[in-house]
matplotlib code that plots the C-alpha trace (Angstrom):
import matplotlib.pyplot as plt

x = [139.3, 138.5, 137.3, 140.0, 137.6, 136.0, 139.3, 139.9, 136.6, 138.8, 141.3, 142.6, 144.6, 145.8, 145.2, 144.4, 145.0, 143.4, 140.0, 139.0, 136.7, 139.5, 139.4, 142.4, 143.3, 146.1, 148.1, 151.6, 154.8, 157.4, 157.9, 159.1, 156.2, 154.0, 151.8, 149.3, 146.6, 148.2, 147.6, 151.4, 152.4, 155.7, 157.0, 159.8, 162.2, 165.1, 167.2, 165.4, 162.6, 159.9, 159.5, 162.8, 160.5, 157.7, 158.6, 159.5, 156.4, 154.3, 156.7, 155.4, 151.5, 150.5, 147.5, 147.9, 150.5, 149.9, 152.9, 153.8, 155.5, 153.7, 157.0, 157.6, 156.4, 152.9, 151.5, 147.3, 146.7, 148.2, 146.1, 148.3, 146.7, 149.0, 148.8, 150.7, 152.0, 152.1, 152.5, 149.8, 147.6, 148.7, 147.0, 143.9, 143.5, 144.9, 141.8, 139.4, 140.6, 139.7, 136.6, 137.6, 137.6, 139.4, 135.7, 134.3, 137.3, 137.3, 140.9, 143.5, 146.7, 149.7, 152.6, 155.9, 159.5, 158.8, 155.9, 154.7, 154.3, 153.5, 150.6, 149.1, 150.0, 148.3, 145.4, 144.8, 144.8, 142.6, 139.9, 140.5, 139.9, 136.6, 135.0, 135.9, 137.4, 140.2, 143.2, 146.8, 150.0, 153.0, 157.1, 156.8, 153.2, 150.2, 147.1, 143.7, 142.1, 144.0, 145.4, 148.8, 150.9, 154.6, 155.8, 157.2, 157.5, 156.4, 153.6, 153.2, 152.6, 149.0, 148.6, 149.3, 147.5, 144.1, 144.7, 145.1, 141.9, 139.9, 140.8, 139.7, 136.4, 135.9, 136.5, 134.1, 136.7, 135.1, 138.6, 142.2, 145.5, 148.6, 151.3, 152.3, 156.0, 157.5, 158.7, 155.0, 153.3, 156.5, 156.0, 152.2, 151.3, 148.6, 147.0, 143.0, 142.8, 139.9, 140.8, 138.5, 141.6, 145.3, 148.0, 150.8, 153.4, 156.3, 159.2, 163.1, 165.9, 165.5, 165.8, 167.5, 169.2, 166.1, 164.2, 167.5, 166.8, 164.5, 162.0, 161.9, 161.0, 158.4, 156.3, 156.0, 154.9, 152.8, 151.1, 149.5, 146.9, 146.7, 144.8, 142.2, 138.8, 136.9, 134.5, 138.2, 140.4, 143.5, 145.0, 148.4, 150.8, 150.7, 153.9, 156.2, 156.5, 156.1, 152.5, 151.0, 152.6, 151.2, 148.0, 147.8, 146.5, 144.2, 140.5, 140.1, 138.6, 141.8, 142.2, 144.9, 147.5, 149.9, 151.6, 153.3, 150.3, 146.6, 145.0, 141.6, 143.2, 145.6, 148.5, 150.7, 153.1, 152.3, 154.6, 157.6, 158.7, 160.9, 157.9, 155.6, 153.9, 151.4, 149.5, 147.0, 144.8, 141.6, 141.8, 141.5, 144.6, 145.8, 148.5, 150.7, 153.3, 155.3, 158.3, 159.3, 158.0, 157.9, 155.6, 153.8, 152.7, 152.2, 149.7, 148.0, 147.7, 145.8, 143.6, 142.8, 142.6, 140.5, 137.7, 137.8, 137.0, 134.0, 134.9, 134.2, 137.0, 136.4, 136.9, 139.7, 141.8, 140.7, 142.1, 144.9, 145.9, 145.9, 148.8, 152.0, 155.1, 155.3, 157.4, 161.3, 160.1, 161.7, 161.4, 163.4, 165.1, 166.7, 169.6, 169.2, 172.4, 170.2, 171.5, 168.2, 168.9, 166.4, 166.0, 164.4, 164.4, 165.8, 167.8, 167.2, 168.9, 165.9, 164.4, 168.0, 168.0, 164.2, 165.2, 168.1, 166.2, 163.9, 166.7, 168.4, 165.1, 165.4, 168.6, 169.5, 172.2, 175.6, 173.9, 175.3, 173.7, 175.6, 174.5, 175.1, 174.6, 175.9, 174.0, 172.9, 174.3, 173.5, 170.9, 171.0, 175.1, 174.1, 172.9, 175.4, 177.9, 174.7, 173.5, 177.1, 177.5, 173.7, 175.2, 178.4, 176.9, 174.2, 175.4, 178.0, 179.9, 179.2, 179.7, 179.6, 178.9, 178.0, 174.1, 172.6, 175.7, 174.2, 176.9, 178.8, 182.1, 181.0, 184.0, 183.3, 180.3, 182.1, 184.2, 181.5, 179.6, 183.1, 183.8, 180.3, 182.0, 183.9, 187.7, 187.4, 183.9, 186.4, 187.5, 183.9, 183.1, 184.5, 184.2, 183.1, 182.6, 181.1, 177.3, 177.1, 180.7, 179.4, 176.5, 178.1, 181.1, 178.1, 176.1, 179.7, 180.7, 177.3, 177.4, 174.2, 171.8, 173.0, 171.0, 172.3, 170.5, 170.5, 169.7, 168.9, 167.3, 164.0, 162.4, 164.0, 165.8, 168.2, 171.5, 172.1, 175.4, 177.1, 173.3, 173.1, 170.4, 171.6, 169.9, 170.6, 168.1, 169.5, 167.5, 168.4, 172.3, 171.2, 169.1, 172.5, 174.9, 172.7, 172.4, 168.3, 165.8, 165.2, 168.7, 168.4, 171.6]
y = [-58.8, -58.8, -56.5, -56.5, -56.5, -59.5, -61.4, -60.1, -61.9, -65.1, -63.2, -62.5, -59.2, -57.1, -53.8, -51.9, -48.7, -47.2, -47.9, -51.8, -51.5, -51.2, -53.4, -55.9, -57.2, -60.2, -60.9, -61.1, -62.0, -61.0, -57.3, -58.4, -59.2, -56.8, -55.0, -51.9, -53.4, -55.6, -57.0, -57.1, -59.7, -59.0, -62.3, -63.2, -65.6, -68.2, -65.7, -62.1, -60.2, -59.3, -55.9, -54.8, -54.5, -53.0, -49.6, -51.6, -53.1, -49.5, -47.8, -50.9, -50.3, -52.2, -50.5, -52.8, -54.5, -57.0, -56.9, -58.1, -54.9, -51.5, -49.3, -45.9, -44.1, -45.0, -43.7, -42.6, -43.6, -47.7, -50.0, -51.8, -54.7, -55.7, -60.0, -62.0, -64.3, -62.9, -66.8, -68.0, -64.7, -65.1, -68.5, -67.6, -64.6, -66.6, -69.4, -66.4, -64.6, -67.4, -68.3, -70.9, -73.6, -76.7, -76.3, -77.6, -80.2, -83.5, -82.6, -85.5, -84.4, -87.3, -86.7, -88.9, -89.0, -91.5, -92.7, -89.0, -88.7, -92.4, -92.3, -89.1, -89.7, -93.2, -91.7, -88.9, -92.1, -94.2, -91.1, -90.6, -93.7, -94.6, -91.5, -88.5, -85.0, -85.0, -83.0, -83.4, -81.3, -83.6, -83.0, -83.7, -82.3, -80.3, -81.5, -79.7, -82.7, -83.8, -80.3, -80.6, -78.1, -78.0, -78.6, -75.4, -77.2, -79.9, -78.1, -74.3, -71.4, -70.4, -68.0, -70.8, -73.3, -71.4, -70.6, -74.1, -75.4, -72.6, -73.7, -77.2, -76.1, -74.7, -77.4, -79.7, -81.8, -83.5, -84.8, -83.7, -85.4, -83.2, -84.0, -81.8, -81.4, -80.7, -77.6, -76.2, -77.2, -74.9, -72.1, -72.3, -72.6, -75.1, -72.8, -71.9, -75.3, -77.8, -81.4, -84.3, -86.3, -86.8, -90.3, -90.7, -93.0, -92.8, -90.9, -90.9, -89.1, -86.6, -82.5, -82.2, -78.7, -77.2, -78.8, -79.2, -82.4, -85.3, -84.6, -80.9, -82.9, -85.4, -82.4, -80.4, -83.8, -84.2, -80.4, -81.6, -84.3, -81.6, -79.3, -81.7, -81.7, -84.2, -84.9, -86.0, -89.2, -90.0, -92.7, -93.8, -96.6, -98.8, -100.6, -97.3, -96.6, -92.5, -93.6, -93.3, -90.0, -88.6, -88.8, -88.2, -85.0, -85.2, -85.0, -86.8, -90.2, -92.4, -95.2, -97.7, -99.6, -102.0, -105.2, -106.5, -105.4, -106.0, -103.0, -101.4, -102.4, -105.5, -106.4, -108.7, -109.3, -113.5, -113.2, -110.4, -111.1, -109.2, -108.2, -106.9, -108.2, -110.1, -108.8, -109.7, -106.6, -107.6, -111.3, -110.4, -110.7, -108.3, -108.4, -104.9, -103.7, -102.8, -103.7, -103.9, -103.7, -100.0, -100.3, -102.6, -100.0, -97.3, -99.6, -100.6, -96.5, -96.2, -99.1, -97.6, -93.8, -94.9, -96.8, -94.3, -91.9, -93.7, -95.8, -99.6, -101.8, -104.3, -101.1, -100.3, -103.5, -103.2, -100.0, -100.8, -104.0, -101.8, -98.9, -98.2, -96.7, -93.3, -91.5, -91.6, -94.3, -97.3, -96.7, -99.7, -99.2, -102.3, -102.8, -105.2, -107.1, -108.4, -105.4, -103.6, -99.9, -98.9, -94.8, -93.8, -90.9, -92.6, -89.4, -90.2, -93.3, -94.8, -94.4, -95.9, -99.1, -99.7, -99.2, -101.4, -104.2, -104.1, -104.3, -107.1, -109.3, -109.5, -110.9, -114.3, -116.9, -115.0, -111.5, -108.5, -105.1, -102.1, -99.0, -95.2, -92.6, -89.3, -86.4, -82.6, -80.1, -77.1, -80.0, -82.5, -83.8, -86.1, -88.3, -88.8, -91.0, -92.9, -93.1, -94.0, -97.1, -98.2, -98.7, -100.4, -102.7, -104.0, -103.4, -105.6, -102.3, -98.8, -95.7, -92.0, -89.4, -86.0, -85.2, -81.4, -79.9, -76.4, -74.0, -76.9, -78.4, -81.7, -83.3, -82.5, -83.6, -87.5, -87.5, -86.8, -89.2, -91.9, -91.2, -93.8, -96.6, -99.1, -99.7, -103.6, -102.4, -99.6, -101.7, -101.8, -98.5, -95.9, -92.5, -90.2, -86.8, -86.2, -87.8, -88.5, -90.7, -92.4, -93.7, -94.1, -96.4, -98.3, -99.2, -100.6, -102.6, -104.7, -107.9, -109.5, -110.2, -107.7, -104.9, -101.1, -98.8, -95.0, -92.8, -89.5, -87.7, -89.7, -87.4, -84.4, -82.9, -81.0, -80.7, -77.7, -76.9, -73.3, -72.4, -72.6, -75.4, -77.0, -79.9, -83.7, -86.3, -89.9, -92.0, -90.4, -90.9, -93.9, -94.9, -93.3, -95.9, -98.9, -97.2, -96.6, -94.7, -91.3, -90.7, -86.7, -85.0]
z = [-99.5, -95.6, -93.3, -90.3, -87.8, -89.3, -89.3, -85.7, -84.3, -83.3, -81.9, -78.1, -78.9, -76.1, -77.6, -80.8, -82.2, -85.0, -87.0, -87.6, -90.3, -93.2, -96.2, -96.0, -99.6, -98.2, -94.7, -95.2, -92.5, -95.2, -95.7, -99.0, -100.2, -99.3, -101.6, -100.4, -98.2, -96.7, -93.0, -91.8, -89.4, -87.2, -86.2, -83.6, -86.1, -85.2, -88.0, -88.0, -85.8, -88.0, -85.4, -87.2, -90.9, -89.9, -91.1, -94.5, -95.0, -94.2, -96.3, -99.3, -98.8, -95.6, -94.2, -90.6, -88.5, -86.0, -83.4, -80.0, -78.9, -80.4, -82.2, -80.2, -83.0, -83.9, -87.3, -87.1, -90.5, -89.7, -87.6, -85.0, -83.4, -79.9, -79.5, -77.4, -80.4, -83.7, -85.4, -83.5, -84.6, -87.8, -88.3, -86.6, -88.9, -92.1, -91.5, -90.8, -94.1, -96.1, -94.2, -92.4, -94.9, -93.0, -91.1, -94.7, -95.1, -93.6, -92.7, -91.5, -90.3, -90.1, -87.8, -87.3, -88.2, -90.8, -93.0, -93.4, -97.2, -97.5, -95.2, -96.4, -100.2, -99.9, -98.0, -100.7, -103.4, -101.5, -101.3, -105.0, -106.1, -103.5, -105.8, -103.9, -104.4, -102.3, -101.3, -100.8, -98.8, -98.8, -98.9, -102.5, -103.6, -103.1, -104.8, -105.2, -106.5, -109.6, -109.7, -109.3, -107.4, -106.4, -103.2, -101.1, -97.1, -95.8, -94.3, -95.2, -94.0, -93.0, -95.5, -98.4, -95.9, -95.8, -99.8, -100.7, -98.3, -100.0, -103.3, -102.2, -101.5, -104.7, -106.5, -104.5, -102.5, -99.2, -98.0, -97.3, -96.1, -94.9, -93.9, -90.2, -89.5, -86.1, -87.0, -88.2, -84.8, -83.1, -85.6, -85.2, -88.8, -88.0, -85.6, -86.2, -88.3, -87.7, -88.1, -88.7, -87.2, -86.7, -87.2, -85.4, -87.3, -85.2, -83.5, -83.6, -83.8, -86.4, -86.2, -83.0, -84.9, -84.8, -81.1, -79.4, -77.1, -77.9, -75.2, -77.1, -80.3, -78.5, -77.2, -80.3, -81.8, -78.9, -79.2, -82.6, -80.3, -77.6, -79.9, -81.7, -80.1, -79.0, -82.2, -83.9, -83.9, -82.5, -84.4, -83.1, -84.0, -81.1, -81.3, -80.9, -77.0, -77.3, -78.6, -75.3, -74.5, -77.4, -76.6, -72.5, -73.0, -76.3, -76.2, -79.0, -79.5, -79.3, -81.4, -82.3, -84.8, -84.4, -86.2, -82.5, -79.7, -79.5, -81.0, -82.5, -85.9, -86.8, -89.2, -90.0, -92.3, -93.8, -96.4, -98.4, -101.5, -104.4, -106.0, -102.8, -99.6, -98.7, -95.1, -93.0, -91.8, -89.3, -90.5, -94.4, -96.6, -98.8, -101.4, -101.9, -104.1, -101.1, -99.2, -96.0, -92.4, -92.0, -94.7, -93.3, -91.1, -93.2, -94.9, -91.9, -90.9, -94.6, -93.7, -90.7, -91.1, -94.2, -92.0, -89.4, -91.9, -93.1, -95.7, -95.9, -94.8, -97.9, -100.3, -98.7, -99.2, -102.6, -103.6, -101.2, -103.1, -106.2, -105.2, -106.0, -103.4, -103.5, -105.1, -104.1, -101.6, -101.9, -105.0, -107.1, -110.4, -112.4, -114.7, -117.9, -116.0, -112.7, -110.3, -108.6, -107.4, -104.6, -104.1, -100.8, -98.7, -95.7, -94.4, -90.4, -88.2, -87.8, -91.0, -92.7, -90.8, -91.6, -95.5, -95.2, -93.4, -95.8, -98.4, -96.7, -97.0, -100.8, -100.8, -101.9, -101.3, -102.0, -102.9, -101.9, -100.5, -101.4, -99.2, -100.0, -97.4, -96.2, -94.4, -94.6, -93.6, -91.7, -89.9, -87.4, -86.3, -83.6, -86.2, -88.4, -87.1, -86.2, -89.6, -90.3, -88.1, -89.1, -92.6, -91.6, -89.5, -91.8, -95.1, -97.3, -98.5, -97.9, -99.5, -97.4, -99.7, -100.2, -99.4, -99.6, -97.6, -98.0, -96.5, -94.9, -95.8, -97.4, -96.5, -92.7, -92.9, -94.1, -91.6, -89.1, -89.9, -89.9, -86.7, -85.6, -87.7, -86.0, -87.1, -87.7, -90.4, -91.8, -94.6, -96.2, -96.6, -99.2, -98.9, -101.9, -101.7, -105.2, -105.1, -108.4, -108.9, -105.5, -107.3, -110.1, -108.1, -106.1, -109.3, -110.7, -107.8, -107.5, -109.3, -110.8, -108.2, -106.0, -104.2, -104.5, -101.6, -102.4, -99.5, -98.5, -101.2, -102.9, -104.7, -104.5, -108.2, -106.2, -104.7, -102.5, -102.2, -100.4, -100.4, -104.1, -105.3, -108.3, -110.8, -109.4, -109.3, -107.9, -110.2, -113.5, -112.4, -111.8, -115.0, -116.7, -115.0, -115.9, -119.4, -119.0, -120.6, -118.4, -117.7, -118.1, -119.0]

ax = plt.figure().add_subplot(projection="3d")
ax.plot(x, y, z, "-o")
ax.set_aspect("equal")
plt.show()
C-alpha cells in the first residue's frame, strides 16, 4: 500500500482533482481486474480505449483514475489525476509503487530481432554460476533467482515488471537480464526503469503487423539507447549496419562486438563441429556446446556484457565453455537410426536462414537437410513468402505447415507463404497443413545421416488455433516419431 501522492512525486501530470493523500492498495490498467483501492490507469489501446472502463473499474472499488481526458462527469469522492500519457505514467508510478527497485538491480536490458532469449538466458547463467543472485525475464521464463516463474510476454507490463524487480530484491539478487521487445518500448512498459546497461543483437524483418514499416521498427528499437543515462553501457553488435543508428542519440558509454569489424571485443569462429564450436574471443580460445554463426555472436554478446559488468574475462570463458543452448534453441534431438531433429524458434526471415546455415554446416557427403516451416497468423505477411523462398533455396526438401494460425485460415497462410517460392524449387517442397503429420512426414523422409530442421515454435507447448490455445510441443512429436523417451501423449 502507497500513498498516491508519494507515487505521483515522479510524475508531470497536468491536473488533479480530488485529495492525494489516499492509501493506494495496487495500480491496475484492466478494469477487470480491479479490486477496491485500486489506482486505475485509462490507456489509449491498438483494440480498446481504456477511457471507455473507467466507470467499470469505479463501479469495482478503484478509489483513483489516471486519464488523459477527465470524463464530463467527475465523481468528488474519486481522485482523477490528468497526464499526457497514461502508459508512460503508468510505468513511472508502477516503479514508484514498488520503490523503485531496478535502482537496486544491476539491470541489463537486451534488444534485437534475434539472439534475445539466448543472450539474456546465458547472461542470467553466467551470473549464477560466478556466485551471484541473479534475475531473469525472457520469452520462455522469469526467474527470481532459482525461483522459477512462467512466462506471460516477452517483457511485461510495469505492474508485473516492478513486482518481479521487487521480489528480486528480497531475495538478495545483485543482477538481472530481460529481455526488451519492440512492442514494450512502444507501449512504454519499460518507462521509469533504471538500467545498468543495454545489448543490441541485431535487426530484421520481424513485426511489421504491429510497427508498420521497418524504419517504424528501427526507431522503437532505437528509443531503448535513447533513454539510458550516461553512467550505463551501450553494447552493440558491430557487424549489423543499423548498429550505428542505434546508438546516435544515447548518452551511454558505447561499446562494441563483432566477429567481421575491429571492435572493443573480438570473435571468431576457428572451428564448427557436430558436437559444438570452438571460438576465439580477445585472443583466448574457448570451446562451446553451440552451433552456428549467429551463435557465435550471441556468445561473444555474453562474453562481453559479462566483462562490462565486472566480471573477469578468464571466469567468463570458463563458465562460458561449460553451457548448454537454451531451451527450444537449436535445440537437437536424435533418433537410434542416425537422423538428428534440430527444434529452434527461427519464426523470422532472418532468423530462418541463420538456423538453416547453421544446419547445412553439419552436413556430410550425400546428407540431406530437410526443413519445416510455416508462419503465424494474425502477424507479420510480408515475411512469409520470404521465409518461404529462404527454405527452398537452401534446403534439400521443404515442408510448409501449419504454425499458431490463431484466427487465420491456415491454409491461406501456406499459400502465402508459396507464392515466394520459385516454380523450378516447387518440386521440393510439400505442403502440410496439419503440424503434427508434417513432422511426422519430415522425420520419415530423412535417411540416416540426414538433418531434419523444425521451425517456428522452440519452446513453446502450444498451438493456437481460431484463438483457442491447445497442447503441442514439437519435440515430443518428434521424440514420438523416432520412438523416444518423452514423447507425451
Amino acid at each position: 500500500m502507497q500513498k498516491l501522492a508519494k507515487i505521483l512525486e515522479e510524475i508531470d501530470y497536468l491536473a488533479i482533482l480530488g485529495n492525494p493523500g489516499i492509501d493506494i492498495v495496487n495500480l491496475e490498467s484492466d478494469s477487470r481486474k480491479v479490486v477496491a483501492g485500486s489506482l486505475f490507469f485509462a490507456i489509449r489501446g491498438t483494440i480498446s480505449d481504456g477511457h471507455d472502463f473507467i466507470d467499470k473499474a469505479i463501479a469495482s472499488g478503484a478509489r483513483a483514475v489516471v486519464c488523459e481526458e477527465l470524463p464530463q462527469n467527475t465523481d468528488s469522492n474519486i481522485v482523477f489525476v490528468k497526464v499526457k500519457n497514461s502508459a508512460l505514467a503508468l510505468g513511472l508510478m508502477a516503479s514508484a509503487f514498488w520503490g523503485h527497485p531496478s535502482r537496486r538491480l544491476r539491470l541489463t536490458g537486451i534488444t534485437g530481432t534475434n539472439g534475445k532469449t539466448t543472450t539474456a538466458t546465458l547472461l542470467y547463467q553466467l551470473f549464477t554460476r560466478l556466485g551471484h543472485k541473479t534475475g531473469l525475464i525472457s520469452t520462455i521464463n522469469y526467474f527470481v533467482g532459482d525461483r522459477k516463474l512462467d512466462a506471460t510476454h516477452t517483457t511485461p507490463d510495469p505492474v508485473k515488471l516492478n513486482w518481479l524487480f521487487s521480489e528480486m530484491i528480497n531475495y538478495g539478487c545483485t543482477h538481472c537480464f530481460m529481455e526488451v521487445s519492440s512492442h514494450a518500448l512502444v507501449q512504454q512498459r519499460i518507462a521509469g526503469l533504471h538500467f545498468a546497461g543495454g545489448i543490441f543483437t541485431n535487426i530484421s524483418h520481424d513485426h511489421l503487423d504491429y510497427h508498420g514499416t521497418f524504419p517504424d521498427y528501427l526507431k522503437a528499437k532505437k528509443h531503448f539507447f535513447d533513454i539510458l543515462d550516461k553512467g550505463s553501457f551501450a553494447l552493440i553488435n558491430k557487424d549489423d549496419r543499423n548498429a550505428g543508428f542505434m546508438v546516435q542519440n544515447t548518452k551511454a558509454a558505447v561499446k562494441t562486438y563483432a566477429l567481421k569489424s575491429m571492435t572493443d571485443f573480438r570473435g571468431s569462429i576457428r572451428e564448427m563441429h557436430p558436437e559444438g564450436m570452438l571460438l576465439s574471443v580477445d585472443g583466448k580460445e574457448v570451446w562451446t556446446s553451440f552451433i552456428g554463426g549467429f551463435n557465435a555472436y550471441n556468445i561473444l554478446a555474453v562474453y562481453s556484457g559479462g566483462v562490462l559488468l565486472g566480471a573477469p574475462g578468464d571466469d567468463v570463458l570458463r563458465v562460458i565453455s561449460s553451457l548448454a543452448p537454451v531451451e527450444g534453441r537449436f535445440e537437437t534431438i536424435r533418433s537410434t537410426g542416425n537422423v538428428t531433429a534440430i527444434v529452434d524458434y527461427a519464426h523470422s526471415p532472418d532468423a530462418l536462414e541463420n538456423v538453416i546455415e547453421a544446419a547445412r554446416q553439419l552436413l556430410g557427403a550425400g546428407q540431406q537437410l530437410i526443413t519445416l516451416t510455416g508462419a503465424g497468423g494474425d502477424r507479420d505477411r510480408d515475411k512469409r513468402p520470404l521465409m518461404a523462398k529462404i527454405a527452398a533455396e537452401k534446403s534439400h526438401r521443404v515442408i510448409i505447415t501449419s504454425d499458431n494460425p490463431r484466427t487465420e485460415d491456415p491454409e491461406k497462410i501456406i499459400n502465402e507463404m508459396l507464392e515466394g517460392v520459385e516454380e523450378v524449387l516447387r518440386d521440393r517442397v510439400v505442403c502440410i497443413t496439419n503440424r503434427k503429420e508434417a513432422i511426422k512426414a519430415a522425420c520419415l523422409l530423412a535417411r540416416p545421416g540426414d538433418l531434419v530442421l523444425v521451425a517456428g515454435k522452440g519452446h513453446e507447448t502450444y498451438q493456437e488455433v481460431n484463438g483457442v490455445r491447445h497442447h503441442f510441443d514439437d519435440r515430443e512429436v518428434i521424440r514420438s516419431v523416432f520412438g523416444l523417451p518423452g514423447a507425451g501423449t
